[in-house]
C-alpha positions, 0 to 999 in steps of 0.5 A: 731774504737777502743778506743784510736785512737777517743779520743786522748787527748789534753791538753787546759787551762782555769782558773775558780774562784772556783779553785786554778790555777795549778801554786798555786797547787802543788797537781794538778798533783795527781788528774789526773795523766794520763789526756792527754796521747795518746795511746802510751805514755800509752804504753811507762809508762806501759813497764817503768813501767814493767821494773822498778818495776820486777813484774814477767811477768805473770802479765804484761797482768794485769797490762797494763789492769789495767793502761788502766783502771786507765786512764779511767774507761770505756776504754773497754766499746767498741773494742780497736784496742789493742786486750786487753779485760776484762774476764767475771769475771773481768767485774762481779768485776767491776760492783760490785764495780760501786755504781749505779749497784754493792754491796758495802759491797761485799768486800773480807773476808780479807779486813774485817779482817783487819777492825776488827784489827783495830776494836780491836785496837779502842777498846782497845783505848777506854778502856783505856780512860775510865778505870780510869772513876770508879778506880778514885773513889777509888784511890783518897782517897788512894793517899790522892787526894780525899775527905772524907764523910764530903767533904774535902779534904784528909789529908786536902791538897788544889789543889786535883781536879787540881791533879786529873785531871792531873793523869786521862789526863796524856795519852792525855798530852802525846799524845799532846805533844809526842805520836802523833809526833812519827806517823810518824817516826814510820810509815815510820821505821815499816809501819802501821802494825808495829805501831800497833803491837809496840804500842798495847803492849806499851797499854798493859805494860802500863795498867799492870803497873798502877795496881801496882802504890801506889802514885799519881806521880807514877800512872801518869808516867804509865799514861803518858806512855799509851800515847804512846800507844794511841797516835801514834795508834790514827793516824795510825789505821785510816790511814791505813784502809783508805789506804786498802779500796775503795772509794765506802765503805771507809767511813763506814769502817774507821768510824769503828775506832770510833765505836769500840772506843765507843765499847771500852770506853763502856767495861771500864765503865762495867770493873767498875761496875763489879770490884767495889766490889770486895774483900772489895773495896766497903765495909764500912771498905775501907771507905774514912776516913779510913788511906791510908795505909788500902786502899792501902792494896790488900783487899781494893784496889784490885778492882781498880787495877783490873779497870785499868788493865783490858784493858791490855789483849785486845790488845795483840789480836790484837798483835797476829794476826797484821801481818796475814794482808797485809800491806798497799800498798802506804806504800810498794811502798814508801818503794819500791822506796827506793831502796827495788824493791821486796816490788813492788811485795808485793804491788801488792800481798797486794792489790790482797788480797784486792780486788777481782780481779787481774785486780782491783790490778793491776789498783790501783797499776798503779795509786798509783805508778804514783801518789807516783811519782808526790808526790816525784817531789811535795816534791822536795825542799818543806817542809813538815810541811810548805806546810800544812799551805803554800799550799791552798789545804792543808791548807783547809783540815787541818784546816776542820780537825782540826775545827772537831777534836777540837769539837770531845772535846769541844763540852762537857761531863763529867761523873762527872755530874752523881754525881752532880745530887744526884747519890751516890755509884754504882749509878754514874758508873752505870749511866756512864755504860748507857751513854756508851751503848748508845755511842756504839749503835747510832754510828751503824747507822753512819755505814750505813749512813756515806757513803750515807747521807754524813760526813758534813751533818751528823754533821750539822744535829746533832749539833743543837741537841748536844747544846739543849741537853747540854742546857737542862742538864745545866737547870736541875742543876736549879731544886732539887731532883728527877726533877733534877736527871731526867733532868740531865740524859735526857739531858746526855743521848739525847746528847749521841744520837746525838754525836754519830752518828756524831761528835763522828765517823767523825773526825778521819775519815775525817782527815784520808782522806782528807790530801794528801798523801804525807802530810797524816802522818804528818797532822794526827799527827798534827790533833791527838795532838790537839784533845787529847791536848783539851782532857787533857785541858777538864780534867784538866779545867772542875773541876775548872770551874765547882766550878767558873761558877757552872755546868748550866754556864759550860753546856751553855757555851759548848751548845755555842760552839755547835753552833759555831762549826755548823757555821764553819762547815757549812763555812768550812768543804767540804763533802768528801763521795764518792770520792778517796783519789786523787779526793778529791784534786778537792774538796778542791780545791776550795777556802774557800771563794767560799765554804763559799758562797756556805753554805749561799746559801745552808741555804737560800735554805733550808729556802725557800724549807723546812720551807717557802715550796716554791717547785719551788726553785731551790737548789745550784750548785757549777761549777767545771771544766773539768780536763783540758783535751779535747779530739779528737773533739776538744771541752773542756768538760762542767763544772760539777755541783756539790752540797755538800747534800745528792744528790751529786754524785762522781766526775769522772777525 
């Protein structure tokens, strides 16, 4: 008998503890938009569908397959009364993508293309950040904001570390405070891939322009204005590859965007060793005492102005070539159904290009589509930025996001500290250079490991390191000499190792995937503002404090927000790997409390097995219900046991 007629669906209730009720739930209806529907009304949603869409008729068998497929993914494991069978090469593609018998990083060349796009487009991010790290030595003393040999202030003015630390934070006040609120009207007029095209010349203008600036105000201005580059970027990269990758490799390809962040922030520290000497720029004769006049003169100055424009050319790659790239598929449904029925098609042609078969196409198209129209009844008299803090499923991704990205800042480092411990001349910016090698390099094995190993348990395990390494370099400012010099550089360069292949690529990641979609812009800008804003707030504030609590309280105080920021993600960050953007309604779902005692009981677990070896112990479970849904028995499905560790396997509607 074939496949419909024995599972005809039935709808039952049921309340569990662990979950929001579905009255409270206004994304309940984008975990399973198709739980419940007989064989007909899949037929009915299909010629609907059709009819609505125009997708020419030559892809109708595709798209009734794919919808099939979209409502249960072993809907052709036996005969179907319907005569709809799969090809042999669509079963091949299927097994492929199916994470207990197929490759994951078997994906189409093209879907590797577009990561390397938004590769380019991280690089370029971080370049910009660091550019200034090695032309601040320099045009501090020839804007009058830096001191001379003896340790005074230029021209003798107070306030020069306040002032530096403004010109250098500029792009992330701005970023704060504007780049990041532009996300999403710039996404929703010229799509994702036109974000990226506009804002990576905006990164490229504005480099060019701090090259020619001859002041302090007039560097910040151009600084300012490399926020909008960065900014809006920032959100929308991470975004968008989230948008155009499976769930099975999702993770390691958006992760990508930190990666080559530190790939980029690491080409800013060599673009400073290797532009120091240029001309005269590092010679006796563009000293710090000399007028500001000589070290404003191209003899003297060349060298930093080569710094901060050296980003400038990376950028207009990625420019070039943006738009070879399919757009994103939800991007062109949501534009399709405002009134634009061609853009229908071209979703459907953007996510063959995506994925290796039509069929695997038109399925993820089907659900999309479903889910964009539960998304627009969800939005029906509902304020966006409200129901980010209103809706409980919201309000726990966002505030996951943003405990994350907030500790993407605060958890501390400055560059300053090579200085500090006794490193004169090349000395700092090549100390600098090697922290960012080893930024880049450790993040690689996030690559492999974000996927399998698990987002949260990533950062758990890694902060406990972070705040002994910041310890151990707060301790090292104790000693003098060559002791001190050695510590300091151990304990920066151990806490290199341990942020970057955690807290450095997850963020961005987890904020780009855990938002709904219809909140997704608007909570990425909100996740974004707030890490640049601690940005801006730890480059303004870090010189200060350092002269008030001396740079052991200032590295103790961080190595304290190290393990708060273990506690609360520990209570409050749900592991995400594994699961589709709309499965991860479930996850979050369940109430903060719930997941909070859950974490304990994870922590006496891991007491008892691991340090007390008592192997008998039995680890936590967390019961999740059924999707609501029973089939033609009659008999409701079990609650499905669900852990948040390395073991944990997909959840399955």
């Amino acid at each position: 008998m074939g496949k419909e007629a024995s599972d005809e669906p039935k709808v039952t209730s049921g309340i569990w503890d662990d979950l929001d009720e579905a009255s409270d739930n206004v994304n309940r209806a984008l975990v399973n938009p198709f739980g419940g529907k007989s064989h007909k009304e899949m037929n009915d949603l299909i010629d609907a569908f059709m009819e609505k869409t125009k997708i020419d008729e030559i892809y109708q068998e595709h798209i009734r397959k794919g919808a099939f497929l979209a409502q249960d993914s072993e809907a052709f494991n036996d005969l179907r009364e319907d005569g709809l069978q799969l090809k042999p090469e669509e079963k091949a593609a299927l097994v492929l993508e199916d994470p207990k018998t197929g490759n994951k990083w078997n994906q189409p060349w093209i879907l590797y293309a577009l990561v390397g796009c938004c590769s380019l487009g991280a690089a370029v991010q971080g370049w910009d950040e660091t550019a200034v790290n090695g032309a601040q030595l320099y045009y501090a003393y020839a804007f009058g904001i830096g001191k001379d040999s003896t340790g005074t202030s230029h021209d003798g003015r107070d306030g020069d570390a306040g002032l530096r630390g403004l010109v250098n934070s500029a792009p992330y006040l701005c970023c704060a405070i504007l780049g990041c609120w532009l996300t999403e009207p710039l996404n929703r007029v010229v799509g994702r891939r036109g974000t990226i095209f506009l804002t990576c010349i905006i990164s490229s203008l504005a480099c060019l322009w701090q090259a020619f600036t001859n002041n302090w105000w007039h560097l910040f201005i151009a600084r300012f204005m490399l926020g909008l580059g960065i900014g809006p970027k920032s959100a929308t990269i991470p975004i968008y590859a989230a948008e155009c990758t499976p769930a099975n490799i999702r993770g390691a390809l958006v992760m990508m965007w930190q990666m080559w962040t530190a790939f980029g922030i690491m080409l800013g520290y060599i673009a400073g060793v290797v532009f120091r000497s240029v001309l005269d720029g590092d010679s006796p004769s563009c000293s710090s005492d000399m007028a500001e006049s000589t070290l404003l003169s191209i003899r003297c100055s060349l060298n930093w102005r080569l710094m901060l424009a050296s980003p400038m050319v990376l950028p207009l790659v990625a420019v070039a070539y943006v738009y070879t790239l399919p757009e994103s598929p939800r991007w062109l449904l949501a534009k399709a159904r405002q009134g634009k029925t061609d853009k229908y098609e071209t979703a459907f042609t953007s996510l063959c290009r995506l994925r290796h078969t039509r069929l695997q196409a038109a399925r993820d198209l089907f659900l999309m589509h479903h889910l964009l129209d539960n998304e627009e009844r969800i939005k029906q008299n509902h304020n966006i930025f409200f129901e980010l803090w209103s809706v409980p499923r919201n309000r726990r991704a966002l505030t996951a996001s943003l405990i994350l990205m907030f500790f993407q800042q605060f958890c501390g480092y400055s560059s300053s500290v090579f200085a500090d411990a006794g490193l004169k001349g090349q000395q700092p910016l090549l100390a600098s250079m090697g922290f960012g090698i080893i930024n880049f390099l450790f993040a690689i094995p996030a690559f492999y490991t974000i996927d399998t190993f698990g987002r949260r348990n990533l950062l758990l395990c890694t902060f406990p390191f972070m705040a002994i390494f910041q310890l151990l370099t707060g301790l090292g400012f104790l000693l003098e000499g060559k002791a001190q010099l050695a510590l300091v550089m151990t304990g920066m360069y151990l806490f290199s190792v341990a942020y970057s292949p955690g807290e450095g690529p997850v963020p961005f990641l987890y904020s780009a995937e855990s938002m709904p979609l219809y909140v997704r812009d608007v909570g990425m800008s909100m996740a974004t503002a707030l890490t640049w804003f601690f940005n801006f707030l730890l480059a303004v504030t870090f010189p200060k404090f350092q002269d008030a609590f001396s740079n052991t309280g200032a590295f103790g105080y961080y190595a304290a927000w190290c393990v708060i920021g273990w506690v609360l993600i520990l209570l409050f960050v749900p592991e995400t790997k594994d699961l589709t953007l709309e499965q991860l309604d479930a996850r979050f779902s369940i109430s903060s409390k719930s997941h909070a005692r859950f974490a304990v009981r994870q922590c006496v677990f891991a007491i008892r097995y691991y340090i007390l070896r008592r192997r008998r112990t039995k680890r936590p479970t967390m019961d999740l219900p059924p999707q609501d849904v029973v089939y033609g028995d009659g008999e409701a499905d079990q609650p499905r046991k669900i852990s948040f560790d390395k073991e944990e396997r997909v959840l399955t509607p």
